[in-house]
C-alpha positions, 0 to 999 in steps of 0.5 A: 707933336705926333702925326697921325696916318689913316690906316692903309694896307701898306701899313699891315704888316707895321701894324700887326708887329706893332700890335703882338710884339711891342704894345703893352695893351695890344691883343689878336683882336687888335691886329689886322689879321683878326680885323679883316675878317669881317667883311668891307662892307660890314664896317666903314674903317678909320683906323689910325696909326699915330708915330712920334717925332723920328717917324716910329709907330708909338701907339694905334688906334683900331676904329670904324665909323658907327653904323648908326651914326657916322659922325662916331669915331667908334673903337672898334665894333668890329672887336671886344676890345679897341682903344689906344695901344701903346708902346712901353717907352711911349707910356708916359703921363706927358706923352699919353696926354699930347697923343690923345689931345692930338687924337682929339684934334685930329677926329674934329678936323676930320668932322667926328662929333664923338669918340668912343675908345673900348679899353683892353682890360688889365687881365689882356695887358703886359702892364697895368692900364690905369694911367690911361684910364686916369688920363682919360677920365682926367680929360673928361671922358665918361665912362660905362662898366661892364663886369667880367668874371675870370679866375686867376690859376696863379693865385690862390686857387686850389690845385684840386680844380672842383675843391674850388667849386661850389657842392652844387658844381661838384656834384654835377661834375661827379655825375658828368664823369660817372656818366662818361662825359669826356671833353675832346678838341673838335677839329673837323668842320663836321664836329664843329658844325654840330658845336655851332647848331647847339649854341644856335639853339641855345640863343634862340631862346634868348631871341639872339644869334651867335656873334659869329657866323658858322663860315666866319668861325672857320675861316677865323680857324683856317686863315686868319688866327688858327693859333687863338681859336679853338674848340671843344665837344662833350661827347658820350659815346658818340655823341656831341652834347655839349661844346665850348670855343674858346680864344687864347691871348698867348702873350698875357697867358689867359683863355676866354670862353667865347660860347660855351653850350649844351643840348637842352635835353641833356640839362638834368646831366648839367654837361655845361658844368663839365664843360666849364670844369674842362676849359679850366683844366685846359688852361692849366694844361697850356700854362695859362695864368687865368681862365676868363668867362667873360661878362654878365651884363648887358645895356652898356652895364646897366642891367646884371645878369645876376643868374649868369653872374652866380654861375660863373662864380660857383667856379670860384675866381674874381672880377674885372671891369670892361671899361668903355670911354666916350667923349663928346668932340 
């Protein structure tokens, strides 16, 4: 039997060790230092802490109340990725079984009638996340996909990056250097201002906003985690026409592309094939065995963004699935 603890502020510090140093599935997005970004009244928490026996921590379960429905356990709508984080000595059939049967019983008492767990993919995990994808499809749970595009730099991915690129990217990353298109880190407030008016106007035409605010994306940089964000500008000459800001998961050695931008006016030029070209050369600067440019689906995986999707496959690379399991309690 495991007993399971309402996440408090005294147990922060428990649970961000727990998270980054000893969870075979736990990223920064896990951690509280990432969580507390948002504002309290944004989401209603409910995280837990699950420890075993002799009182050790054995797996956490980062968690608010959906806005729409506060009878949904829902991990987490605050991160890209929730879930069950466990530890390697408690991943085990028996063991993943007794604590989310336990997990069950515990959100029933508490009076939640759903569970929604967002699961780590298996690029972001230490070890492979497929027994407790099993275990939850063996316990009922239903499922939505979503599809994510990555390369993998240690596998057979040329050496020579655009030798990996369809002619079509070649050609506008030739144009791009010809045109003295450099990519450099953005560092002050100023730069990165410009970087987020750019993906602003990029999404308007999409009817949507930037997931993140210009103030939450510096106080992610300045205070919370200054060691996985960063940001990039295309510059010619002086000025900034295209950008990218991207996450660093250090312990699974894997970059993300949160946006990745250009002005419009500069598309004949296609800087956003450049932009794309210069975070795989990063990637490989830093050591980083994959480059992950995130999903092409919307609608809980219903709908695929099928001109995004060949996009990001003129880069070369693979796929993975975002897997997301839900249960009516």
């Amino acid at each position: 039997m495991f007993r399971i603890e309402p996440y408090e502020k005294t147990y922060e510090q428990l649970w961000d060790d727990f998270v980054l140093n000893k969870s075979i599935n736990g990223t920064f997005l896990h951690s509280r230092n990432f969580l507390n970004y948002h504002p309290k009244e944004r989401f209603q928490d409910c995280s837990l802490l699950i420890f075993n026996k002799k009182n050790n921590l054995a797996a956490i379960v980062p968690a608010c109340k959906d806005p729409n429905d506060t009878a949904c356990f829902f991990s987490h709508k605050g991160s890209t990725y929730g879930g069950i984080v466990i530890d390697k000595k408690h991943y085990s059939s028996d063991t993943l079984l007794e604590i989310t049967e336990n997990l069950e019983d515990y959100l029933r008492t508490a009076h939640f009638r759903s569970l929604y767990l967002k699961i780590t993919p298996d690029i972001l995990c230490t070890e492979s996340p497929a027994l407790l994808e099993y275990l939850l499809y063996y316990k009922n749970y239903r499922q939505y996909s979503e599809l994510n595009t990555y390369i993998d730099l240690t596998a057979a991915y040329d050496e020579k990056i655009v030798s990996n690129f369809t002619q079509g990217k070649r050609t506008n990353i030739s144009n791009c250097l010809k045109a003295g298109l450099i990519c450099k880190p953005l560092a002050s407030p100023e730069e990165i201002q410009k970087l987020y008016n750019i993906i602003n106007e990029n999404l308007k035409k999409y009817k949507v906003k930037p997931v993140h605010s210009f103030n939450e994306l510096m106080e992610l940089k300045q205070r919370y985690i200054p060691d996985n964000i960063a940001f990039f500008g295309g510059y010619i000459k002086e000025e900034l026409i295209a950008g990218a800001i991207v996450f660093y998961f250090h312990k699974t050695k894997t970059l993300h592309t949160q946006y990745l931008c250009a002005k419009e006016e500069f598309a004949k030029l296609s800087p956003m094939s450049f932009m794309y070209y210069s975070m795989i050369v990063e990637a490989k600067r830093l050591g980083f065995q994959n480059i992950s440019w995130g999903i092409s689906t919307e609608d809980f995986g219903h709908t695929l963004n099928q001109g995004l999707l060949k996009n990001k496959e003129s880069y070369g690379g693979t796929y993975s699935i975002n897997k997301t399991f839900y249960k009516e309690l």
